[in-house]
C-alpha positions in Angstrom: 85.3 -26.5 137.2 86.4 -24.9 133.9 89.4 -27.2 133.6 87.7 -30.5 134.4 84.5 -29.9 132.3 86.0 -30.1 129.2 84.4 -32.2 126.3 86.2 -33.8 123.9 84.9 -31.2 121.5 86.7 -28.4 123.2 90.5 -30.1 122.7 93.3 -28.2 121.9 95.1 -28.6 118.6 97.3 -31.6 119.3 96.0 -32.1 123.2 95.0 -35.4 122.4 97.7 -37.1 120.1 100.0 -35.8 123.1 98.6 -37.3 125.4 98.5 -41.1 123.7 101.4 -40.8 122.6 102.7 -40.3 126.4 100.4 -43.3 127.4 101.4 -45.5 124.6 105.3 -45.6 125.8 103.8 -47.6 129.4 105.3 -50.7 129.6 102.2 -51.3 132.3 99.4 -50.7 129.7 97.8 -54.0 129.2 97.7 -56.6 126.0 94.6 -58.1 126.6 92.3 -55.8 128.8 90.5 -53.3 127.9 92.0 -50.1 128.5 91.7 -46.4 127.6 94.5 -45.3 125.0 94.9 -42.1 127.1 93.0 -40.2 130.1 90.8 -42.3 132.7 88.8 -44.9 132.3 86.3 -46.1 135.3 83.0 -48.3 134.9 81.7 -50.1 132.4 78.7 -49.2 131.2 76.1 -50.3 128.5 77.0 -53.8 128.2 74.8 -55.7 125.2 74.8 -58.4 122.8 73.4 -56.8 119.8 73.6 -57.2 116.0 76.0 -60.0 116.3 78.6 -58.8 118.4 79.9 -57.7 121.8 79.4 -53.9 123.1 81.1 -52.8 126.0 81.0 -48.8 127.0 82.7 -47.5 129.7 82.9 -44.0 131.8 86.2 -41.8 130.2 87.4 -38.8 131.1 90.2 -38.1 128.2 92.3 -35.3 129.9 94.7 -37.1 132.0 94.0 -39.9 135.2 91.4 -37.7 137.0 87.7 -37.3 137.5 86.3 -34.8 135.0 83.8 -34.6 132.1 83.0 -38.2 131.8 81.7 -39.4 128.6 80.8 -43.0 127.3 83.8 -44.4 125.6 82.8 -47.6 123.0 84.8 -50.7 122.2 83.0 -53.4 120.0 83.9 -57.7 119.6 83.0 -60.4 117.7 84.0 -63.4 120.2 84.9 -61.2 123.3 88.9 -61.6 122.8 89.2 -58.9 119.6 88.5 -55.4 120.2 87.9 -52.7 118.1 88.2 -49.2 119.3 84.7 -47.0 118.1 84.0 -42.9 118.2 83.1 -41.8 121.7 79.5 -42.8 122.0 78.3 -40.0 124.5 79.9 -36.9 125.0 78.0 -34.6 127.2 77.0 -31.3 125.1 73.2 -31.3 126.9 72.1 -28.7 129.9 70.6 -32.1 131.3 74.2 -34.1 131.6 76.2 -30.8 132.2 78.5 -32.3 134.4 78.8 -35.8 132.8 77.4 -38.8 131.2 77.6 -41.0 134.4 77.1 -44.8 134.5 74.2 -47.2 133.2 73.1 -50.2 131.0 71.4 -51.4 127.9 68.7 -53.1 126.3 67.4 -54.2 123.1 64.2 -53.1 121.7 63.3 -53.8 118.5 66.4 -52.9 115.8 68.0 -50.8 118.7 70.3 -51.1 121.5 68.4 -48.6 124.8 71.2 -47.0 126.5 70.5 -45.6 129.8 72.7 -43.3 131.8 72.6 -40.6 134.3 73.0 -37.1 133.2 74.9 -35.2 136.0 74.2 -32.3 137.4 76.3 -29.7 139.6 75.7 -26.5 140.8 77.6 -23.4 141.8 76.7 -23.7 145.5 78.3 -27.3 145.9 74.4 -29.5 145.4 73.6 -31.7 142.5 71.3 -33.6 140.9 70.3 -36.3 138.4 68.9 -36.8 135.2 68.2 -40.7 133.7 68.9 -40.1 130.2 68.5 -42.5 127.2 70.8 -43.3 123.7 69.9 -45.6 120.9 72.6 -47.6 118.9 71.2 -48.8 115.9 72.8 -51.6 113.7 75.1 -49.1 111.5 77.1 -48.2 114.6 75.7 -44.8 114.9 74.4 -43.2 118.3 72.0 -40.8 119.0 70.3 -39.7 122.0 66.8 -39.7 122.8 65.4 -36.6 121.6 63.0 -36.2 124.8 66.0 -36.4 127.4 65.9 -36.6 130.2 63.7 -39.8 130.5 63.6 -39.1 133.8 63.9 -35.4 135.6 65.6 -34.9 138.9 65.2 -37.4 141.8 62.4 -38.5 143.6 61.4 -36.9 147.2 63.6 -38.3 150.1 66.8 -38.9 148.3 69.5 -36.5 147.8 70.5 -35.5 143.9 73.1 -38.9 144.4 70.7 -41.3 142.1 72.3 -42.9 139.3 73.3 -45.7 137.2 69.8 -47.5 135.8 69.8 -50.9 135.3 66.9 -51.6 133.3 65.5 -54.9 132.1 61.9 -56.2 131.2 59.7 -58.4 133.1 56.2 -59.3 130.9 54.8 -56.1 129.6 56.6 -53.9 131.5 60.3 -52.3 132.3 61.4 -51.4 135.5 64.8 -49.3 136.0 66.9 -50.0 139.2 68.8 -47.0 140.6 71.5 -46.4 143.6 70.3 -43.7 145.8 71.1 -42.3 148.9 68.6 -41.0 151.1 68.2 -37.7 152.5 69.5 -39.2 156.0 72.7 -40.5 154.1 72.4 -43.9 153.8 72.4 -46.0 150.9 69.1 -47.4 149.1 67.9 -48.8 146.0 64.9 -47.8 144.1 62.7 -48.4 141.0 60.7 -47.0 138.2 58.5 -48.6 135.7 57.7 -47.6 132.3 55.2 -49.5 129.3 57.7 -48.5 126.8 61.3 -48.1 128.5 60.7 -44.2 127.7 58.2 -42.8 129.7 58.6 -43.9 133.2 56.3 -43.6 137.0 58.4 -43.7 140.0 57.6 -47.1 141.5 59.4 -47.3 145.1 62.3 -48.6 147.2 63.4 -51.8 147.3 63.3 -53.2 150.6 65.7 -55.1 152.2 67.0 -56.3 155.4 70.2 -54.4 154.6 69.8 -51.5 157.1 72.4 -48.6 157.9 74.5 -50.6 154.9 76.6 -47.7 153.7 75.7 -44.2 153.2 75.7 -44.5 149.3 74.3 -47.5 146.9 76.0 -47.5 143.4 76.5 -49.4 140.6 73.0 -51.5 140.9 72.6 -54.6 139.2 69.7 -57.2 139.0 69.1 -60.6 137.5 68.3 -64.0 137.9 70.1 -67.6 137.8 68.9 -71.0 138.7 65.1 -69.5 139.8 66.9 -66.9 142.4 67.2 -63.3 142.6 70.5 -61.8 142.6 71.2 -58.0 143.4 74.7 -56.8 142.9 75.9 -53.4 144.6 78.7 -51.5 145.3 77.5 -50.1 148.9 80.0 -46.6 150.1 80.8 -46.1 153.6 81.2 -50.0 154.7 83.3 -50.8 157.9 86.4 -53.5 156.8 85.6 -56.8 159.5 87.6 -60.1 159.0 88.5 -61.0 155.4 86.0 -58.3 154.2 85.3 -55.0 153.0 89.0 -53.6 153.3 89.0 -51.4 150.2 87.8 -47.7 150.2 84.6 -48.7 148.3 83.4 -52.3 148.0 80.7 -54.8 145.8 78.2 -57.4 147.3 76.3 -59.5 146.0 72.8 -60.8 147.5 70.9 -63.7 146.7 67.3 -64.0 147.6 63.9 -63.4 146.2 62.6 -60.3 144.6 59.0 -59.5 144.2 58.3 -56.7 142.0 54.8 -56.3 143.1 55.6 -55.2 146.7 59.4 -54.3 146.1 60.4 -56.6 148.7 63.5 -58.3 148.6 64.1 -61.5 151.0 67.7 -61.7 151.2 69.3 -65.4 152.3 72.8 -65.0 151.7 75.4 -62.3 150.8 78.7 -61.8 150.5 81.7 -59.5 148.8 82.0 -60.8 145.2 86.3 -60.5 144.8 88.3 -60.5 147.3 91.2 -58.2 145.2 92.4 -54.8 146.0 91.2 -53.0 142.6 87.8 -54.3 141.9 84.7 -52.2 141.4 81.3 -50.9 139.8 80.5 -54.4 137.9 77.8 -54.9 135.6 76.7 -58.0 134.2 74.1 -58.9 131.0 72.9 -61.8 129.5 74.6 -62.8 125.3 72.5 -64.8 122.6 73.9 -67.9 124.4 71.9 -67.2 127.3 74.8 -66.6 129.6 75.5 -64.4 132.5 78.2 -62.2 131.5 80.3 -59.8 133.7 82.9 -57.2 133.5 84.3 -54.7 136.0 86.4 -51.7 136.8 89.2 -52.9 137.9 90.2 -49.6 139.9 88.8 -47.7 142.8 87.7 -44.6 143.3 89.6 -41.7 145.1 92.8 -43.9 144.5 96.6 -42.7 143.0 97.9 -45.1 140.4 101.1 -45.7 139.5 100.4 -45.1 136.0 98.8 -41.9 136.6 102.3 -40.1 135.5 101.7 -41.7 132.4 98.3 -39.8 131.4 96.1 -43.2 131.8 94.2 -44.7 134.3 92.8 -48.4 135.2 91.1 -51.2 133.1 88.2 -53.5 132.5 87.9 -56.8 134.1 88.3 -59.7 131.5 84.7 -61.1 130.6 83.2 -63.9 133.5 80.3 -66.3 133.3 78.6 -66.0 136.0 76.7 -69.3 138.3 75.6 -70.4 140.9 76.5 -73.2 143.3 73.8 -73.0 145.7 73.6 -69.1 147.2 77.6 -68.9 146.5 78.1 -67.0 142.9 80.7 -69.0 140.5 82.7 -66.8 138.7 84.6 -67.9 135.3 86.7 -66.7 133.0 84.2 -66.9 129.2 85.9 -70.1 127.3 86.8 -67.8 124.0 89.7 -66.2 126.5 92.1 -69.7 125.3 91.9 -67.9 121.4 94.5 -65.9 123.3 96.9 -68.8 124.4 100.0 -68.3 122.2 102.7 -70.8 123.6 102.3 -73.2 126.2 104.6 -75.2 128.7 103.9 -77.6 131.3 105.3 -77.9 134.9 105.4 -81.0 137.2 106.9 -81.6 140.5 107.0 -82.2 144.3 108.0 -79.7 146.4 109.1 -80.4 149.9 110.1 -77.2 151.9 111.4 -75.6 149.1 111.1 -73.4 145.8 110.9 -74.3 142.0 111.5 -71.1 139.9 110.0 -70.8 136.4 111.4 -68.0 134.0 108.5 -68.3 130.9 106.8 -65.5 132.6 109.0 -62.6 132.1 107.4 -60.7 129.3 104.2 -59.8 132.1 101.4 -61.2 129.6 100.5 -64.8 130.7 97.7 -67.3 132.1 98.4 -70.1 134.6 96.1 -73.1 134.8 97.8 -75.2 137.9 96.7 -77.9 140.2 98.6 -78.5 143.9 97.7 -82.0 145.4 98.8 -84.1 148.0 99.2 -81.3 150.6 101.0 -81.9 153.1 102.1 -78.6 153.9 101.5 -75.5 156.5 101.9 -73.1 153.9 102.3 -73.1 150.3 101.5 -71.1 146.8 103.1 -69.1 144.3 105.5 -65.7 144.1 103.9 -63.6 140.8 106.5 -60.8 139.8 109.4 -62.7 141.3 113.2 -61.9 141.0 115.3 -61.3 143.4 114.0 -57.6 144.5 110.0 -58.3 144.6 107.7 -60.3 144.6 103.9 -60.7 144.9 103.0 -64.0 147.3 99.7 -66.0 146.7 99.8 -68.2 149.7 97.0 -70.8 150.8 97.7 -71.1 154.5 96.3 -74.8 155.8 97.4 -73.6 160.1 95.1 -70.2 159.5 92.8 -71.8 156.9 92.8 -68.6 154.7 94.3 -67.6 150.9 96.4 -64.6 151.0 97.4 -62.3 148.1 100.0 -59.8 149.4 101.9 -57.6 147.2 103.8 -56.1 150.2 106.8 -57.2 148.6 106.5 -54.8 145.8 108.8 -52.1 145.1 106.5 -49.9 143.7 103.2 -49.5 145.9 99.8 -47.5 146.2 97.0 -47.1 148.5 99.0 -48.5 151.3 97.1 -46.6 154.0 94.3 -49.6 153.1 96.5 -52.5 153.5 98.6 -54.5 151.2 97.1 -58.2 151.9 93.9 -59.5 151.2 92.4 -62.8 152.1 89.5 -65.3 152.5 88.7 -68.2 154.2 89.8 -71.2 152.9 89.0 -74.8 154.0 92.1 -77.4 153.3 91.4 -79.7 150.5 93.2 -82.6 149.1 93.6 -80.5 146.4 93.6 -76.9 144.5 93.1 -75.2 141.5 94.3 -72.0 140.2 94.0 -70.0 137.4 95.5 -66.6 137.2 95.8 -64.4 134.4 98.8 -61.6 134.2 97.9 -58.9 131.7 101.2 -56.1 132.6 100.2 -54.2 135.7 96.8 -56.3 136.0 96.3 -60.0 137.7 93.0 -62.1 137.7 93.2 -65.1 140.5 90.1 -68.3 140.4 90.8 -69.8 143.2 88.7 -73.6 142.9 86.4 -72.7 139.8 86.2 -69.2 140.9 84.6 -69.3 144.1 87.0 -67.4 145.3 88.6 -64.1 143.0 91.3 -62.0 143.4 91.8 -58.5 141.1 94.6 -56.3 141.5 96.7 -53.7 140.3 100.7 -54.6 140.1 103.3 -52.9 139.2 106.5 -54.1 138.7 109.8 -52.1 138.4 110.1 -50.9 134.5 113.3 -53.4 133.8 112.9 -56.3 136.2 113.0 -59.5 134.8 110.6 -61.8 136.7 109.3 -65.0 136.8 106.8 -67.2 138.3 108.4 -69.0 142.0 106.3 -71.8 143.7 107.0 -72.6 147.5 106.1 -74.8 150.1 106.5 -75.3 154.1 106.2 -79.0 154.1 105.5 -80.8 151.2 103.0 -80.6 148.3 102.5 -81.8 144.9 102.1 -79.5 141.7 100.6 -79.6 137.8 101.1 -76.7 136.1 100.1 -75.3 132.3 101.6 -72.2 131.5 100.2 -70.2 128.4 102.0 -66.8 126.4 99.2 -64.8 125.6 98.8 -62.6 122.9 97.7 -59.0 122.3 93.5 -58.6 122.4 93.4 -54.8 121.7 95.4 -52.3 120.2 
């Protein structure tokens, strides 16, 4: 306990340059991403548009790639490309966050960002509990927590002391908070309290849902509306894989429907697992000046050894999406200020028929692909990421089995193999495809079609290979390809 419940406060002369300078020599850290210099970095937390700029916070432990004393690292942007590293904005010094500033969100009020988060509490006999805790940023940069913390004390009857990560947003005159749960009978829930002043807050209910015996453990809860509907995104624990679905340890739906507050009653019509990736998790979403639906996620899971965990730093932050809807299907997108990043750019046409075209731009790891295949005519056909002639990564739209694959089986260097190394989702053949797909190191973002259909994932390529991009087909298939050198995003 000792050893993992460290603050930052209680480092060791030179503990910390040590450590960054060991994670700074990773050839996998990311360009573009955000990414912790050193130590573990897990949600993102806090999101807001405030004062002119982009805040993004997210859960870091700073003492190497494990789950300790998690505090509320802070990264600022003007455009959402450029990021500037800030002062940790929560370290946990408080009896009520003893064991960690876990995961919220934010709000404006007034001339302040509201940051919520749960205070985490463990005790010597192995229980815990939970304490909603608030922050203010104000427009100098500076944070301070609320001098009446906790908000909220302990949990509510029927739940266990797993309640966390508020997600809280105004509706008229008042603010309601959203919370993951689990209930005393181990299974997952939501539930709400409401507050005149996002301060002083009643516990309201739980949200009620046609979701039963869905996991043992809700996290990560997220709520907000697009086109008139009611969206609810969740990361529900305990999930049994079936089909093209839920294969990782810990997975995210989302769930489209309609919400009313009054009675806490949540009509769901459609749902379904919002990436498709291996390393995807814990998303949170908010809304800018532009009135858009912004998202960014962990890309990591929990309970998972990472390759560049011998390094002394752990996982990233998905780039930023714009979120829509087509119908009840959610539209993901990467935001449009993500081309200030395009460095050089080539372009690619062909016909391929039962063969391979090999493209060697890609071999400095820290690229985006915007491609179109047409006139299919093919049983199989896609791209090799990471190619040479000792690995590869195989994105492969299957037209016999009407499914996309993304299988990094081929990979030297592997992790979590015990859940699988393919993913997939159905796919209906069209007369044509897009694809975009963004390469950041050790990190790849596939939008498959407009980004109905997303993979994340973690790759990691040997240190010295030299690869490239390989397209293949099994019959024949038709191909329009921009490639784009990206440049560095953080430092």
């Amino acid at each position: 306990m000792e050893s993992t419940y460290r603050t930052i406060l209680q480092a060791r002369s030179g503990e910390l340059e040590k450590l960054k300078e060991m994670a700074k020599k990773d050839s996998w850290q990311p360009i573009y991403h955000i990414y912790p210099e050193y130590g573990l970095m897990n949600d993102p937390n806090g999101l807001v548009h405030f004062n002119g700029e982009y805040h993004v916070f997210y859960q870091w432990y700073p003492y190497g790639p494990i789950h300790g004393m998690k505090h509320w690292a802070h990264v600022k942007s003007p455009d959402l490309v450029n990021w500037e590293r800030l002062p940790v904005a929560i370290t946990p010094t408080e009896e009520y966050e003893s064991h960690g500033a876990y995961s919220g969100g934010a709000i404006v009020k007034e001339d302040k960002a509201l940051l919520f988060y749960t205070g985490n509490v463990k005790y010597e006999d192995g229980s815990r509990s939970a304490n909603q805790c608030v922050a203010f940023l104000d427009k100098g940069g500076i944070v301070e927590k609320y001098a009446d913390n906790p908000a909220v004390r302990g949990v509510p009857n029927g739940y266990t002391g797993h309640v966390r990560d508020p997600k809280v947003w105004k509706e008229n005159d008042t603010y309601y908070m959203l919370l993951g749960a689990q209930r005393e009978n181990e299974t997952g829930a939501l539930i709400v309290y409401e507050s005149p002043d996002a301060l002083s807050w009643t516990f309201k209910g739980e949200v009620k849902t046609k979701l039963k015996d869905f996991g043992y453990m809700w996290e990560c809860p997220d709520y907000f509306k697009l086109d008139g509907k009611d969206i609810f995104v969740f990361s529900p624990q305990g999930i049994q894989s079936e089909g093209h679905n839920y294969h990782n340890i810990y997975n995210v739906i989302y769930a489209v429907g309609s919400f009313d507050l009054d009675t806490l009653t949540f009509d769901v019509d459609y749902y379904r697992e919002i990436d498709k990736g291996f390393d995807f998790y814990a998303p949170q979403t908010f809304e800018d000046e532009h009135g858009r639906r912004l998202m960014f996620s962990w890309i990591g899971n929990p309970d998972v050894t990472y390759p560049s965990d011998e390094h002394q730093w752990a996982h990233a932050l998905t780039l930023p999406r714009e979120l829509a809807l087509d119908g009840n299907e959610l539209i993901q997108k990467p935001v449009e200020e993500l081309k200030k990043l395009r460095d050089a750019a080539a372009n690619f046409r062909g016909k391929l028929e039962s063969e391979t075209t090999y493209i060697d731009e890609a071999t400095n790891n820290a690229y985006e692909i915007d491609m179109t295949f047409k006139d299919i005519n093919a049983n199989e056909f896609g791209l090799e990421l990471f190619s040479s002639k000792e690995e590869s990564t195989l994105l492969t739209f299957d037209t016999l089995k009407q499914e996309v694959r993304l299988d990094r089986e081929g990979m030297k260097i592997q992790y979590a193999t015990e859940y699988g190394t393919v993913r997939s989702e159905a796919w209906t053949p069209t007369e044509k495809v897009d694809v975009r797909i963004f390469v950041d190191k050790s990190i790849i973002e596939v939008y498959i079609n407009g980004g109905r259909t997303v993979f994340t994932a973690r790759i990691f390529p040997q240190k010295e290979s030299k690869a490239g991009i390989k397209l293949f087909a099994h019959g024949s298939v038709a191909y329009d390809l921009e490639y784009y050198g990206l440049r560095r995003g953080i430092e």
